[in-house]
C-alpha positions in Angstrom: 172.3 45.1 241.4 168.9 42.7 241.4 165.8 44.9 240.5 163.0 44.2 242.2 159.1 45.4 242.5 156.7 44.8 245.0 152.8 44.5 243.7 150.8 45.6 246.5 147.2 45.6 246.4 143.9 47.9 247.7 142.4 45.1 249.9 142.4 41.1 249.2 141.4 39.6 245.8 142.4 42.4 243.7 144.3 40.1 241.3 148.0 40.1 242.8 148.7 37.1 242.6 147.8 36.8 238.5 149.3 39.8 238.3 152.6 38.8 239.7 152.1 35.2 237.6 151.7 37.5 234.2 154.6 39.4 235.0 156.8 36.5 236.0 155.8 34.9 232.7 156.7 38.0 230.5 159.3 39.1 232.1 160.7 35.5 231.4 160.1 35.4 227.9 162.1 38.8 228.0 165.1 36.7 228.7 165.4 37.6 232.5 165.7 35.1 235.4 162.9 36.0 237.5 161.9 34.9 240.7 159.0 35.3 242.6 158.9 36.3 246.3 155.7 36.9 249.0 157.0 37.8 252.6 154.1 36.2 254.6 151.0 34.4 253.1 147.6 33.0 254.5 146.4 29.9 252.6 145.4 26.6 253.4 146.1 26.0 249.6 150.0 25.3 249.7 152.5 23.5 247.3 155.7 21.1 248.2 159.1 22.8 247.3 162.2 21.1 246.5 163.4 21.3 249.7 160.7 19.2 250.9 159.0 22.2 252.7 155.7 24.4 251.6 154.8 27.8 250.6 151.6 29.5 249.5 149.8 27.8 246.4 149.9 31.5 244.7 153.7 31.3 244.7 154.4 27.7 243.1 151.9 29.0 240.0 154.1 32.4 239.8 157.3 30.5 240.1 155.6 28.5 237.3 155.6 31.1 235.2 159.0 32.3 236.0 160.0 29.2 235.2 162.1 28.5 238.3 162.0 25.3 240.8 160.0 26.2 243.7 161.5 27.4 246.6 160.8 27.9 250.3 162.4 31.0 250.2 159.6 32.2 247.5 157.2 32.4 251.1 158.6 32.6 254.1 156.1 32.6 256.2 153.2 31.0 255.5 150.2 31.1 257.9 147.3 27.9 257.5 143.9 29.0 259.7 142.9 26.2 261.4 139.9 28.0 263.6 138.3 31.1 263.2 141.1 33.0 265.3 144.3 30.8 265.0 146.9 29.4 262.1 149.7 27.3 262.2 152.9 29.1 261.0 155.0 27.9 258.8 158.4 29.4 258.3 160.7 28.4 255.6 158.4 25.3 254.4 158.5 23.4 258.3 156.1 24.1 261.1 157.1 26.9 263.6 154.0 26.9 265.7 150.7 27.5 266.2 149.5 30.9 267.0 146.3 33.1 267.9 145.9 36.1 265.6 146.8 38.8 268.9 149.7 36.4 270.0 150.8 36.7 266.2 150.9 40.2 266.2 154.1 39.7 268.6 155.9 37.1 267.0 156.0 38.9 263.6 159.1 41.1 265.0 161.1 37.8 265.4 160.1 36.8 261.7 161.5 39.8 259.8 165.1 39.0 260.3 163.7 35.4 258.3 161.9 37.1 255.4 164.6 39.3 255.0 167.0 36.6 254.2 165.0 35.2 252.3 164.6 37.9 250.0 168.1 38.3 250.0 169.6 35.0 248.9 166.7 35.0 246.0 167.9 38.5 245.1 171.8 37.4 244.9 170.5 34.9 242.3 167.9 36.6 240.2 167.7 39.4 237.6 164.4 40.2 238.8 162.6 39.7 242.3 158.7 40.0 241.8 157.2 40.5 245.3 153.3 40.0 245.7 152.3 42.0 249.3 149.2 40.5 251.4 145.8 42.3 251.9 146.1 45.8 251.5 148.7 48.4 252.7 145.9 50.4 254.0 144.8 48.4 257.2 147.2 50.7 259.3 145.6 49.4 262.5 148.3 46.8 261.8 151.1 48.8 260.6 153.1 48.0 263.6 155.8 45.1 263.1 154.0 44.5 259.4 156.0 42.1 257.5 153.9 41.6 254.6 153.6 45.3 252.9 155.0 48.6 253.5 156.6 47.4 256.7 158.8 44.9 254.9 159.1 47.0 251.4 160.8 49.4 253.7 163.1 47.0 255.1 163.9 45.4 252.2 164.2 49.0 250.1 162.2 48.2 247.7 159.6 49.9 245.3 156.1 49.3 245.4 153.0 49.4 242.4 149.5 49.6 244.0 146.7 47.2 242.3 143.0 48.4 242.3 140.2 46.1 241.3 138.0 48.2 239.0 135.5 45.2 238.5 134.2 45.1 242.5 133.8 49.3 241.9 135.1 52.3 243.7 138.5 51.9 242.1 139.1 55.4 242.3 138.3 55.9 246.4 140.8 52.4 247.0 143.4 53.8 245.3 143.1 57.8 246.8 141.9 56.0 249.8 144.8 53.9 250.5 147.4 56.8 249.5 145.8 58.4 251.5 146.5 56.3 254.9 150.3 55.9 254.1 152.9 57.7 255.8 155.1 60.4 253.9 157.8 57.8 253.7 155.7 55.1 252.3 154.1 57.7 249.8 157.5 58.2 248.5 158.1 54.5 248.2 154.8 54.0 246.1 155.5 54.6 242.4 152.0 54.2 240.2 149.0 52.0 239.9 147.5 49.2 237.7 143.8 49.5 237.2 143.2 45.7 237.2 140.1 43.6 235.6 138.5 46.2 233.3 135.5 45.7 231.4 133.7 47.5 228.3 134.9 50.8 226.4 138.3 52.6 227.9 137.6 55.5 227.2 135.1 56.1 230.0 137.8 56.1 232.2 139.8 58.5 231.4 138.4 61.1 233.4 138.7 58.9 236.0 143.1 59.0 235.4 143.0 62.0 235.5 141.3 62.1 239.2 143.7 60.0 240.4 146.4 61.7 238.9 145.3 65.1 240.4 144.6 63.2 243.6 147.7 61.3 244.2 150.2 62.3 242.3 151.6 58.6 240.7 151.6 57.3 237.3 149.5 54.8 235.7 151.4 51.9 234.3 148.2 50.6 232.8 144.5 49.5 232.8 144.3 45.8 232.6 141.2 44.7 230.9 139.3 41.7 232.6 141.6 38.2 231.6 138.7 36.0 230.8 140.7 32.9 231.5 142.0 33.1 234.6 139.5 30.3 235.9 141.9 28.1 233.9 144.5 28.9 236.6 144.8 27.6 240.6 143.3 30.1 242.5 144.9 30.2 246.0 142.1 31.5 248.7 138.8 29.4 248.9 137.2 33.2 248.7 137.9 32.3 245.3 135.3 29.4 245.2 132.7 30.2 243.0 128.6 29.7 243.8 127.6 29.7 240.2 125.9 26.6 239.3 128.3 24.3 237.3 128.1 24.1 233.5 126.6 21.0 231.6 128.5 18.1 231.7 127.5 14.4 230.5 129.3 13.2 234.1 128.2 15.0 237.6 130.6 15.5 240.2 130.1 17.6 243.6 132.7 18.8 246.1 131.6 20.0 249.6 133.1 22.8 250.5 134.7 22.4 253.9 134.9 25.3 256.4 138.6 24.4 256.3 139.1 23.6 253.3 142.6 22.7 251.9 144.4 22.6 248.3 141.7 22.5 246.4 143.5 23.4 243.6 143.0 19.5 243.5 139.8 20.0 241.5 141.1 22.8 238.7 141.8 19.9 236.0 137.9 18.5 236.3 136.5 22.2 236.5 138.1 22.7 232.9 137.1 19.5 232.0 134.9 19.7 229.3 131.9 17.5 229.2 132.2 17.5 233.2 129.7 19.4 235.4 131.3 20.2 239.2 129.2 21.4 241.6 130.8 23.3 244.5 128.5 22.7 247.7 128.8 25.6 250.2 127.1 25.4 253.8 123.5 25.4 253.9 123.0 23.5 250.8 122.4 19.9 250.1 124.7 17.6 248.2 122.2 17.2 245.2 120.7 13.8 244.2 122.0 12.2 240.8 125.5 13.3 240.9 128.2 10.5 239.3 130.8 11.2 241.9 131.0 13.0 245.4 134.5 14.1 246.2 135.8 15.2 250.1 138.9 17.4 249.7 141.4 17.9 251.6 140.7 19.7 255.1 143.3 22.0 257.4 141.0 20.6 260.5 139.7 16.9 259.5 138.1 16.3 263.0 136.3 20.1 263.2 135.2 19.4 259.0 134.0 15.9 260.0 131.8 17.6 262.5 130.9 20.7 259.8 130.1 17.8 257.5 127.5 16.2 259.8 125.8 20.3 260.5 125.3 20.6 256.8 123.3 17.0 256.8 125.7 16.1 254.1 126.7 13.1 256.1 123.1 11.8 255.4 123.2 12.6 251.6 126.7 10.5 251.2 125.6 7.8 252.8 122.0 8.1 250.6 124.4 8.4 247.3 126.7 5.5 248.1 122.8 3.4 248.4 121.8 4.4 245.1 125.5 3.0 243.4 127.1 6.4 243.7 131.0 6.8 243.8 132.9 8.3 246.6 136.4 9.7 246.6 137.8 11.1 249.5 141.6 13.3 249.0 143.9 13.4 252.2 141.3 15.0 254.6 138.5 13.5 252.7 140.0 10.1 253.1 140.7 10.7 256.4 136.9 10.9 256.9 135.9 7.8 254.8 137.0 5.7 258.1 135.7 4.9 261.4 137.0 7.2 263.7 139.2 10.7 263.6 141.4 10.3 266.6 143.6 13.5 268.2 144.4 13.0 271.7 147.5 15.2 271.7 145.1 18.4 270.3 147.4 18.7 266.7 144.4 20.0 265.3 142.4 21.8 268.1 140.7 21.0 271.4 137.8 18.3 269.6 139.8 14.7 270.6 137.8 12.4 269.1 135.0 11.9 266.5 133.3 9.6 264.0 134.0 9.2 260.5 131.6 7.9 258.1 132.5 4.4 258.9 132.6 4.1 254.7 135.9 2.1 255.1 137.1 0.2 257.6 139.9 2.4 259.0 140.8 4.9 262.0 143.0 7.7 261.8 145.4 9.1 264.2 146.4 12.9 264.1 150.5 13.1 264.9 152.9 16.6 265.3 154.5 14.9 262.1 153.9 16.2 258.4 154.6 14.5 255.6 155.8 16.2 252.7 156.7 14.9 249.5 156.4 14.4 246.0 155.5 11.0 244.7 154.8 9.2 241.9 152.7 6.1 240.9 149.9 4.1 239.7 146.7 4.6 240.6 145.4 0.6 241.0 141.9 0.6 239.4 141.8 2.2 236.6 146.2 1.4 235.9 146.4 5.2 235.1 150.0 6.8 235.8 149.8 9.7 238.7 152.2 12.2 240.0 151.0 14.3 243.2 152.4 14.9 246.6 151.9 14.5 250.1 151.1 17.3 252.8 149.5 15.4 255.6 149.5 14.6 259.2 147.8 11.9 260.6 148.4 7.8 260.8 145.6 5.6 259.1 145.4 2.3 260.0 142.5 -0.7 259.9 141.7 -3.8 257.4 140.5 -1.7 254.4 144.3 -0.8 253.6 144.7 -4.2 252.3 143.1 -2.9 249.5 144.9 0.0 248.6 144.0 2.5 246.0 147.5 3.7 244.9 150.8 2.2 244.7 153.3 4.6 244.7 157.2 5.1 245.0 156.9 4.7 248.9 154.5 2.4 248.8 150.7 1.0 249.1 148.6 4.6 249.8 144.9 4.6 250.4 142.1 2.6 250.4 139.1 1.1 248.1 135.8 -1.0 248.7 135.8 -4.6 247.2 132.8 -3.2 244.6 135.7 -0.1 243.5 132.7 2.7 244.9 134.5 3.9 247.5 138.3 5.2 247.8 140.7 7.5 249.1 144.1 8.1 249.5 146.9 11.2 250.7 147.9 12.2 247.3 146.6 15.4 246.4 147.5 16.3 242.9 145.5 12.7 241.8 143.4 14.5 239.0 146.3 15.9 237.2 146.8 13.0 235.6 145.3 13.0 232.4 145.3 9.2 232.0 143.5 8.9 235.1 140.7 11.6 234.5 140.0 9.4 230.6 139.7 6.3 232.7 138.3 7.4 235.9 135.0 8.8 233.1 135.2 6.2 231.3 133.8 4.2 233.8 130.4 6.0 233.8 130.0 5.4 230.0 130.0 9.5 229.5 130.5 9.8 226.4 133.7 11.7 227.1 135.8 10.6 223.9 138.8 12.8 224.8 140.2 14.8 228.1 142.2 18.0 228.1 145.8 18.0 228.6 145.6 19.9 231.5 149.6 20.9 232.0 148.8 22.7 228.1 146.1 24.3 229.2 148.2 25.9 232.5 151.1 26.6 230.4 149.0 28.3 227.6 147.0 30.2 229.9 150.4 31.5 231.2 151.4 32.7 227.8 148.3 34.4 226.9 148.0 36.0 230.4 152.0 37.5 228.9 150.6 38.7 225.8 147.8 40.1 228.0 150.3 42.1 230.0 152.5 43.1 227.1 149.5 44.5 225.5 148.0 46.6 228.2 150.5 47.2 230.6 153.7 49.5 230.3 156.5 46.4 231.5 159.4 48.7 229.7 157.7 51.6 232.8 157.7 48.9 235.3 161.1 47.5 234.7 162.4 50.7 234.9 160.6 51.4 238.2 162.7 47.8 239.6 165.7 49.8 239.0 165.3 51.3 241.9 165.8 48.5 244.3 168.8 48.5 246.3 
């Protein structure tokens, strides 16, 4: 019989998702075929699976470190906000629909039956089934027709470790708190806690095990002290975006933070870069003057971030930076709004039809129901560096600046550049990976940036010590024993 365990957490950003990643990784170099699973996911940050679908970014780094192709039945539903009150739904890697968050609530009955098989045909292959559960099992206002904690852990028989994030504070009132709110059947279900991201001396805390112990009864299977280098790894929700001001670097690069921002895992190999300062620009502050490079990721709603670009004034400060000899690179969505005009008279993206670009290339784009999804390989024309990437776009560009493309791939001609190289853009996301590129894409600012990290090392290494970091602090032999239970 497949074990499985389900990491459930006491509200969002707790550390599931590294958590599940750890596991997958050490339970792998334990010898066991592991797979990772996560019934329903909300990202915009998404990977392409060998089926040529998508799941939740989260779930391609944890299969990753299970070592394992990625499949769409690793995230079977996988919801993409595109306004403030709506997603698109994804269900097994294709689109489903579009939905508002109260219509939702109704259609998630007709997506258990999917999740559950799912689960099921990754359990008739693996030895272990790690399961990562969404937000918090707590918010029982939605406890009816849940798909994505208890309500599927029950379905699915399956038993369930609570995370707590002891770093945000009030560890101790998440964990009794949310133990609290569960039913007598989902009580029994829960079998311990990790106390995740601890810092300074252990000891303190004991008093604070015991509490818990008294109050709720489970076991601890371990206090996880803080993993300092889990900025090395994709983070998966743009919460995750950090505000700090970037490190010294001999080159300057800044990335505006869309409101709907998309993969922007797409910038993990330059924030590790050293000798490379990236500045992430949230709303309400300017793109600052004397960066190298300004980069436009990708965006889940191109024409609504064209017009969020244009509130922040950053608009103005492009245009200003591409005067003074500055470089622009725009990534999918980003390209998208290097051209002319953003054109979506069938509503793909919303109800806005029709808007300006930055008129930086000459090019229009039209939005299609369409998506293109694929993996893709290639050469990456101006600097002749080798790239690898994929594609997860809709849309049709078209206009006289694609006679000067910016990629040549398997498919193709991708992108666009200016005849003086400044600006460019293209669909690939995944563009930066390529170490090659990143030395000669530097190199042309005369940096002084003699070498580049191999960034697929410094994934897979992180992966290994995040192991270690689990074997040391966390009791695995406990938890393994716990996946017994699974039916």
């Amino acid at each position: 019989m497949t074990k499985a365990l389900m990491i459930q957490g006491t509200g969002s950003d707790v550390g599931k998702s590294l958590l599940v990643a750890g596991l997958a990784r050490a339970c792998s170099n334990r010898g066991l075929k592991v797979l990772p699973f996560k019934p329903q996911n909300m990202s915009n940050n998404a990977a392409v699976t060998v089926e040529g679908g998508e799941i939740g970014r989260a779930q391609a780094l944890q299969a990753r470190a299970a070592r394992s192709p990625l499949r769409n039945d690793m995230n079977p539903v996988l919801l993409k906000p595109q306004s403030e009150t709506g997603a698109q739904v994804i269900v097994h890697g294709q689109i489903y629909g579009n939905a508002k968050a109260r219509d939702y609530q109704d259609l998630k009955p007709k997506l258990l039956d999917k999740v559950l098989e799912s689960y099921q045909r990754l359990a008739g292959e693996a030895d272990l089934v790690l399961i990562e559960g969404a937000g918090s099992p707590a918010e029982v206002n939605l406890r009816k027709n849940d798909i994505a904690n208890m309500g599927f852990a029950e379905a699915a028989d399956v038993p369930v470790i609570l995370a707590g994030d002891i770093d945000r504070g009030g560890v101790i009132a998440q964990i009794v708190g949310t133990h609290s709110l569960l039913s007598p059947s989902e009580k029994a279900r829960l079998k311990g806690y990790i106390i995740n991201k601890f810092r300074g001396d252990l000891s303190l805390f004991d008093d604070g095990l015991e509490i818990l112990t008294e109050k709720t009864g489970l076991k601890n299977y371990g206090v996880l002290p803080y993993f300092a280098d889990a900025h090395k790894l994709p983070p998966e929700d743009a919460f995750a975006i950090t505000s700090e001001p970037a490190r010294d670097g001999n080159l300057r690069i800044a990335v505006p933070v869309l409101s709907r921002i998309s993969n922007f895992d797409d910038f993990d190999p330059l924030l590790v870069e050293p000798g490379v300062s990236v500045e992430m620009i949230k709303a309400g502050n300017p793109i600052p003057t004397g960066v190298d490079i300004i980069i436009l990721p990708g965006s889940k709603a191109t024409l609504a971030d064209m017009e969020f670009v244009r509130a922040q004034g950053w608009d103005i400060d492009i245009q200003s930076h591409v005067r003074q000899g500055g470089t622009v690179i725009g990534i999918c969505g980003g390209y998208q709004m290097l051209g002319t005009w953003l054109l979506d008279p069938d509503g793909i993206e919303g109800p806005l039809r029709k808007t300006a670009g930055l008129s930086l290339l000459d090019f229009s784009t039209h939005m299609n129901a369409s998506k293109r999804l694929e993996e893709e390989t290639g050469t990456e024309l101006l600097t002749g560096a080798t790239i690898s990437g994929y594609h997860m776009h809709v849309g049709q560009t078209e206009g006289p600046a694609l006679n000067r493309p910016m990629l040549h791939l398997s498919s193709g001609p991708d992108g666009a550049i200016s005849e003086d190289g400044r600006i460019m853009g293209g669909y690939l996301h995944g563009l930066f990976n390529s170490d090659q590129y990143r030395s000669n894409l530097f190199n042309r600012f005369n940096k002084k940036i003699e070498k580049v990290d191999n960034f697929e090392y410094v994934v897979e290494n992180t992966l290994d010590h995040l192991s270690d970091h689990i074997e040391a602090h966390m009791d695995l032999d406990g938890l393994l024993e716990v996946a017994n239970d699974a039916k």
